[in-house]
N, C-alpha and C positions, 0 to 999 in steps of 0.2 A: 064579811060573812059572820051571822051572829055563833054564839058559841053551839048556842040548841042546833045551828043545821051542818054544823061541823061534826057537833057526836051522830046526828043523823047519818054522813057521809059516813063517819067511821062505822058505826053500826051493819051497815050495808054493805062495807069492804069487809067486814069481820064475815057476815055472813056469807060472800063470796068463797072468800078465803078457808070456811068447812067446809064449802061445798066442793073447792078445789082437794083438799084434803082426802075427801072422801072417794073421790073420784081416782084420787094418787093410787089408793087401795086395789082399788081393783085390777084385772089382767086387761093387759092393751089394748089387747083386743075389743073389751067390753067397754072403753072409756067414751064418753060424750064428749067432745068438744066445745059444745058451747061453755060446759060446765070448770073445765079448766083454766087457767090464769096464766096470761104470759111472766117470763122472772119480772119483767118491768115493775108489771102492775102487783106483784108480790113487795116490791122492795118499796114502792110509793109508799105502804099504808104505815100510818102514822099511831106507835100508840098513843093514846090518851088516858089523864085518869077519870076513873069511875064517880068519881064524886064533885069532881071540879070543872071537867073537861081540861086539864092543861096540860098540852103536849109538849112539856119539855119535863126534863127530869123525872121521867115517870117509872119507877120501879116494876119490872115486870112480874117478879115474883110475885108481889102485894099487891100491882094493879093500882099502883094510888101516883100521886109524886111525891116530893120531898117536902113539900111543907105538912101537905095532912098524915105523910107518914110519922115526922116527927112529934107533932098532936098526939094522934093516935098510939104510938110509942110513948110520951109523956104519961099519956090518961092511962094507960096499962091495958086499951083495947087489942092490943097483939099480941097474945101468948109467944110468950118465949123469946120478948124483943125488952132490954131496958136501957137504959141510957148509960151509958159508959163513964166513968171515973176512975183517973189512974193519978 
C-alpha cells in the first residue's frame, strides 16, 4: 500500500472519528448509530505525520514525527522549541 492511500485511509478514520465524537455529545437518546465507532475501531487508527506520512514516532502535540520535528526545531519553525545544551 502506497504511502498516498495510507494518509487516504487515515483521513477517513480521522473523519470517522469527529463524527463519532460528535455524536458522543449528544443525549442517548438522540444518537445515530451508524455514526458511532466500536472501542475496536477507535484503537486501530494509526496516527500519522502531516508532512511525511510516517507512522512511527509521531508527536501528537506537533503532528509531525521525529525527524521533521527535529528540522523544524533546528530551523526555529517552532516557537518556543530549541535545542538543548547542558
Amino acid at each position: 500500500m502506497s504511502t498516498t492511500a495510507k494518509m487516504a485511509k487515515y483521513k477517513k478514520q480521522l473523519a470517522a472519528l469527529d463524527a463519532h465524537k460528535a455524536e458522543m455529545k449528544k443525549p442517548a437518546d438522540q444518537r445515530d448509530a451508524s455514526k458511532l465507532l466500536e472501542p475496536r475501531e477507535i484503537i486501530r487508527i494509526r496516527h500519522r505525520c502531516q508532512l511525511t506520512g510516517r507512522s512511527r514516532a509521531v508527536y501528537r502535540k506537533f503532528g509531525v514525527c521525529r525527524i521533521i520535528f527535529r528540522d523544524m526545531a533546528s530551523s526555529g519553525l517552532i516557537p518556543g522549541v530549541r535545542k538543548a545544551s547542558w
